[in-house]
KOLVOMAR-159816 format. One record per residue (C-alpha): residue number from 1; residue in one letter; x negated, y negated, z. Coordinates in pm, 1 decimal. Layout:
<nodes>
- nr|rest|c1|c2|c3
- NUM|A|X|Y|Z
...
</nodes>
This chain:
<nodes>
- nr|rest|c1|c2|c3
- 1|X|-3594.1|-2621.8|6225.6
- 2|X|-3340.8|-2315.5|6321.5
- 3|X|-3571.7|-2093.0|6177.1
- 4|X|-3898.0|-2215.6|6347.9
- 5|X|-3709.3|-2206.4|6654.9
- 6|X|-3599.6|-1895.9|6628.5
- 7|X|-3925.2|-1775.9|6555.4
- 8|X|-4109.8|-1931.6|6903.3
- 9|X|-3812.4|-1788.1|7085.9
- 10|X|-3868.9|-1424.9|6885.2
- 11|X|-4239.7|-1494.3|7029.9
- 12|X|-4209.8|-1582.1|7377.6
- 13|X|-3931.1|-1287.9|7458.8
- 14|X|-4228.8|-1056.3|7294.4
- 15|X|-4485.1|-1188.3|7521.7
- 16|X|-4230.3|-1142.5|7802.6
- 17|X|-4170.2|-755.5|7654.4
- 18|X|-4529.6|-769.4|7668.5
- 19|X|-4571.2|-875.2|8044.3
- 20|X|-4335.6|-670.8|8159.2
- 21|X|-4475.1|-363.6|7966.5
- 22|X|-4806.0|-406.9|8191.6
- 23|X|-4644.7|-476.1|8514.9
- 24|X|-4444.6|-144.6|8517.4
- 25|X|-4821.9|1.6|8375.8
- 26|X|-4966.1|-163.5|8706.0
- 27|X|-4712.8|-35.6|8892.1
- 28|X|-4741.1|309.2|8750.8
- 29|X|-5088.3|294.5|8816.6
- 30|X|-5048.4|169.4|9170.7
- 31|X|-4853.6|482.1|9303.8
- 32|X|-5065.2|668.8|9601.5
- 33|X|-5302.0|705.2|9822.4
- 34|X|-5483.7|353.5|9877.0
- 35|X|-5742.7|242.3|10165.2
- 36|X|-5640.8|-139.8|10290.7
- 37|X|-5967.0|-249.4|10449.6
- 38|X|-6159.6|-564.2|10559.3
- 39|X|-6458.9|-676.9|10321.0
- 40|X|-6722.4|-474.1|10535.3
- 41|X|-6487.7|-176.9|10573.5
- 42|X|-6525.1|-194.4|10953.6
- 43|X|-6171.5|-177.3|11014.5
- 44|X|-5932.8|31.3|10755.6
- 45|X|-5599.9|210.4|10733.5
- 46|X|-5432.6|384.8|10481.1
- 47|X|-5125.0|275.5|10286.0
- 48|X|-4933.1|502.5|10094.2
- 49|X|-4735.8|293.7|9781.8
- 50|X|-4421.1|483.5|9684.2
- 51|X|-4272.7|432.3|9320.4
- 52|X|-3919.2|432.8|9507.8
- 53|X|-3710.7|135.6|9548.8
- 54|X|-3580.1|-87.0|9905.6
- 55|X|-3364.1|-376.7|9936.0
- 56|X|-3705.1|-557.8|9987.1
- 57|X|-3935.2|-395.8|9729.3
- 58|X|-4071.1|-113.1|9648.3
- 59|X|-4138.8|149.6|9938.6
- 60|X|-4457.4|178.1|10144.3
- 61|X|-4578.9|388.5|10414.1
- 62|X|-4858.3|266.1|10686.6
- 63|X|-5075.4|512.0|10844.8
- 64|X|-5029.0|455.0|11257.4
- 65|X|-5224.4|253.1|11388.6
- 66|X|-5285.5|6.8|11107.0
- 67|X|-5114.1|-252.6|11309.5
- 68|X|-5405.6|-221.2|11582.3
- 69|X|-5686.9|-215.5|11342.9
- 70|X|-5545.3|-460.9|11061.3
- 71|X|-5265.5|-650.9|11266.3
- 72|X|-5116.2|-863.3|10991.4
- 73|X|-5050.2|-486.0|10840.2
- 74|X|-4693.8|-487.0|11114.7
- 75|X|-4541.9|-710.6|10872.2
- 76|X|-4588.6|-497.2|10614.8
- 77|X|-4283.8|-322.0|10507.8
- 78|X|-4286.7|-287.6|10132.4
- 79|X|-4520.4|-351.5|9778.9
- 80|X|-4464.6|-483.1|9429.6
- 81|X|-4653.3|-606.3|9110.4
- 82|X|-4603.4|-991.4|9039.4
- 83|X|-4688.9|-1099.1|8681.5
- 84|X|-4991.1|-948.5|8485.1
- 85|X|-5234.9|-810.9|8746.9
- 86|X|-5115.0|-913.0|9100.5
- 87|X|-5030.4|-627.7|9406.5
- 88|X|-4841.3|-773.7|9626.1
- 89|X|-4759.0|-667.4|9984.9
- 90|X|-4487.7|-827.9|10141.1
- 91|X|-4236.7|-853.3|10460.0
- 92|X|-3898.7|-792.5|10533.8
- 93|X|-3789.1|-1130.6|10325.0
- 94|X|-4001.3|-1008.8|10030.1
- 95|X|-4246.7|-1300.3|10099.3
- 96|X|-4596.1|-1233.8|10025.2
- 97|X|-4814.9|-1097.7|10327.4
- 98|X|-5124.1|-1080.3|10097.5
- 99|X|-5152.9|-1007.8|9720.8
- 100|X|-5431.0|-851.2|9546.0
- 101|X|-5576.2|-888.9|9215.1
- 102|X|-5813.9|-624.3|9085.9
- 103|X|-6197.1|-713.2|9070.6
- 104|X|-6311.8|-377.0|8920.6
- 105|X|-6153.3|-42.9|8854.9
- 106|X|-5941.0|124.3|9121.5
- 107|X|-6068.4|-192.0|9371.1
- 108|X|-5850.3|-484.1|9431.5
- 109|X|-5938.4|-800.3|9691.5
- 110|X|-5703.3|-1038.0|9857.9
- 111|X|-5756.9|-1308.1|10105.1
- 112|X|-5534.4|-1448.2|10391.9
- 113|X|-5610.6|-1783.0|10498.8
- 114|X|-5852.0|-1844.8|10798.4
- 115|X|-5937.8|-1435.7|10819.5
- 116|X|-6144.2|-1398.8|10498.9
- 117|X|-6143.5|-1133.4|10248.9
- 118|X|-5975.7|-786.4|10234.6
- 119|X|-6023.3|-480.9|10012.0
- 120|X|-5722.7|-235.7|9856.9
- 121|X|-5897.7|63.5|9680.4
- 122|X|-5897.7|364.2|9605.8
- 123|X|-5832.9|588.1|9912.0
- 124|X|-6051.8|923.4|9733.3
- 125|X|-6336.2|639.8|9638.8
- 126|X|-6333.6|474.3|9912.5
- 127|X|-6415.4|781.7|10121.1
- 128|X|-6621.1|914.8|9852.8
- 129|X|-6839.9|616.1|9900.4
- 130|X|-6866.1|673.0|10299.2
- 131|X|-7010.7|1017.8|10175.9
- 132|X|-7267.6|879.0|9959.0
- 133|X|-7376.9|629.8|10266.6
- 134|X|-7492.5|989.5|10471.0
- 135|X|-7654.3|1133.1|10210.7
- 136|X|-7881.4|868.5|10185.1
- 137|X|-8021.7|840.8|10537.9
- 138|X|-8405.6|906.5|10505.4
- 139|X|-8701.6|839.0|10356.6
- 140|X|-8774.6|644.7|9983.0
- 141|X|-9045.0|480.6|9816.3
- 142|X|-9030.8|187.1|9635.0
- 143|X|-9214.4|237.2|9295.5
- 144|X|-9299.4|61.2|8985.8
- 145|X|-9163.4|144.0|8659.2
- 146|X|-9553.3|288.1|8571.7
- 147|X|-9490.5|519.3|8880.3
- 148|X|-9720.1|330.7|9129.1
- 149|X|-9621.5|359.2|9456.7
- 150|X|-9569.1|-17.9|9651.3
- 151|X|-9409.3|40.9|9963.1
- 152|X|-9219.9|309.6|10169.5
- 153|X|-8931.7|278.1|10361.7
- 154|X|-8657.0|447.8|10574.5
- 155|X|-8272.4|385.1|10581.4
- 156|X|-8159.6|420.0|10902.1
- 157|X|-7786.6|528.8|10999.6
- 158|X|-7811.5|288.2|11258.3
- 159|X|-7482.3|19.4|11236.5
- 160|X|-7670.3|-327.0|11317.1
- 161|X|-7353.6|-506.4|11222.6
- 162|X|-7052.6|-348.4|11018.0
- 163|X|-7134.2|-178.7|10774.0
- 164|X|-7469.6|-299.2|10758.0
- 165|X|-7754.1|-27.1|10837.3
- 166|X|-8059.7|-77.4|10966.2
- 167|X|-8406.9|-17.2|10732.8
- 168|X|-8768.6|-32.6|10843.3
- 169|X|-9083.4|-53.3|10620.1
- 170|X|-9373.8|147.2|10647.9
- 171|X|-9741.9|-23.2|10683.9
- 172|X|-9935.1|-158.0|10388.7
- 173|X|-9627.3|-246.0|10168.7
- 174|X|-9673.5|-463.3|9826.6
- 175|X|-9713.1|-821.3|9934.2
- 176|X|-9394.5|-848.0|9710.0
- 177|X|-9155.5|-625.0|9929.4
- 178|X|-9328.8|-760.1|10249.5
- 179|X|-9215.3|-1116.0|10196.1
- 180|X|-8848.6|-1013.3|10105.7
- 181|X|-8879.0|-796.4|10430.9
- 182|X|-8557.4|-610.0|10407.7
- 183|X|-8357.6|-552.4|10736.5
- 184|X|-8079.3|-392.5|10663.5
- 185|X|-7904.5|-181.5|10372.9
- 186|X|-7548.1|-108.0|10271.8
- 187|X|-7342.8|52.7|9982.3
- 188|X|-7144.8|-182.4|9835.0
- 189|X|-6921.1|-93.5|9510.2
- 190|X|-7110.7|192.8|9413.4
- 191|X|-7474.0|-41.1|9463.1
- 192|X|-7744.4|-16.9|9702.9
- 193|X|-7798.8|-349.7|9900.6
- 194|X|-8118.5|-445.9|10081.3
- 195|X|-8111.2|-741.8|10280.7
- 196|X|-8322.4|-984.2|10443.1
- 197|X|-8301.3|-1171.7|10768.9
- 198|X|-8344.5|-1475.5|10556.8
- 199|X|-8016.8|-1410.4|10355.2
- 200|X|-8162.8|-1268.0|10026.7
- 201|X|-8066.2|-960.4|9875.8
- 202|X|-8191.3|-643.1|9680.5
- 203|X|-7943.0|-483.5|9470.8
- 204|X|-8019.6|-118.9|9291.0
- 205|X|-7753.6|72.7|9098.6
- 206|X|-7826.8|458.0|9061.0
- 207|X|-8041.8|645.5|8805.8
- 208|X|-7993.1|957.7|8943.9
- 209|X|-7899.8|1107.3|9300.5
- 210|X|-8256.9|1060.0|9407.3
- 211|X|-8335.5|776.0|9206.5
- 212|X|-8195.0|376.3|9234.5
- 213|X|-8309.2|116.6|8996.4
- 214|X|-8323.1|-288.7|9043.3
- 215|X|-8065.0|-530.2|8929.9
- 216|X|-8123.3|-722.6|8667.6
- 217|X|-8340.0|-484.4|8532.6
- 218|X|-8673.0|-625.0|8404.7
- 219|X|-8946.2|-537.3|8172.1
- 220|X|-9132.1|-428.8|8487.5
- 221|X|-8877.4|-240.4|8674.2
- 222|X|-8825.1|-140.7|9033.0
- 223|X|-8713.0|171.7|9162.2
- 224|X|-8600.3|365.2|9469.4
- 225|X|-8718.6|717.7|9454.7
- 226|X|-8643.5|951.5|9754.9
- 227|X|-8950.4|1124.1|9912.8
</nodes>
């Protein structure tokens, strides 16, 4: 009995070794430059996390004016891994503001409660990912895998709604793309959206730099090929 015991308590301080192991990791990881953003990106600030200790956490620093564009961000006044794979950023008592759990590399999403969903990432990917929005303003065709030409169409820089761009179709489209009618288009972690009035959506991850491709690819694929 001493000796099983000993062995589940020999196992449980390793996991803990473990655990703590990848929250300093995290942590590590965390240090920088970081864009704190709502889900369409239409309102953002930049948060600096510091690998130096406060009496409430580790230190932060708030770009002015995040308080007018995100204002639960005044509470704000310091950051610090909880458990495996949870950011949290917290107030003066070291309660939780809002804590963030990664959804993909370098991207983490939090919610608050009756305000929805916001983003953490990456501050150099985040505006890397603005970039790639200008450059591609302008005119594509959509094509079929065989290289036959269904429909063209123009992404606008036009903001409909944020973040949200508008795109117009050229005459004599596929009867396909014509029913899906796409309205708008958006970049959204690293895809190309198209959307419909009706709700549906088009997603394409890149080929190439002039070249987008349908998701879930299919044995007859679709592709967006810049004129």
């Amino acid at each position: 009995m001493q000796i099983c015991l000993l062995a589940v308590a020999m196992i449980v301080m390793s996991i803990r070794g473990v655990a703590a192991q990848d929250a300093r990791s995290l942590a590590g990881e965390m240090v920088g430059q970081w864009e704190l953003s709502t889900a369409g990106r239409d309102k953002t600030c930049v948060v600096t996390l510091k690998n130096e200790t406060s009496p409430q956490g580790l230190k932060l620093e708030l770009e002015k004016g995040c308080g007018d564009a995100l204002p639960f961000a005044k509470a704000i006044v310091a950051w610090n891994v909880k458990g495996l794979d949870l950011v949290r950023l917290q107030d003066a008592k070291g309660e939780s503001v809002i804590d963030f759990t990664e959804v993909e590399s370098g991207i983490f999403e939090g919610r608050r409660e009756g305000e929805g969903i916001y983003l953490l990432q990456n501050l150099a990917a985040a505006r890397a990912l603005s970039k790639s929005t200008d450059q591609l303003i302008g005119d594509w065709t959509m094509v079929r895998g065989s290289g036959k030409s269904i429909c063209g169409l123009t992404l606008t820089n036009t903001e409909t709604t944020p973040e949200n761009f508008a795109v117009f179709l050229k005459p004599k489209c596929d009867p396909l793309v014509a029913a899906f009618a796409p309205t708008l288009w958006r970049i959204e972690r690293g895809e190309l959206l198209l959307l419909s009035a009706k709700g549906e959506i088009w997603r394409f991850e890149a080929d190439d730099n002039a070249q987008w491709r349908r998701i879930p690819d299919s044995a007859d694929p679709l592709l967006l090929v810049r004129q």
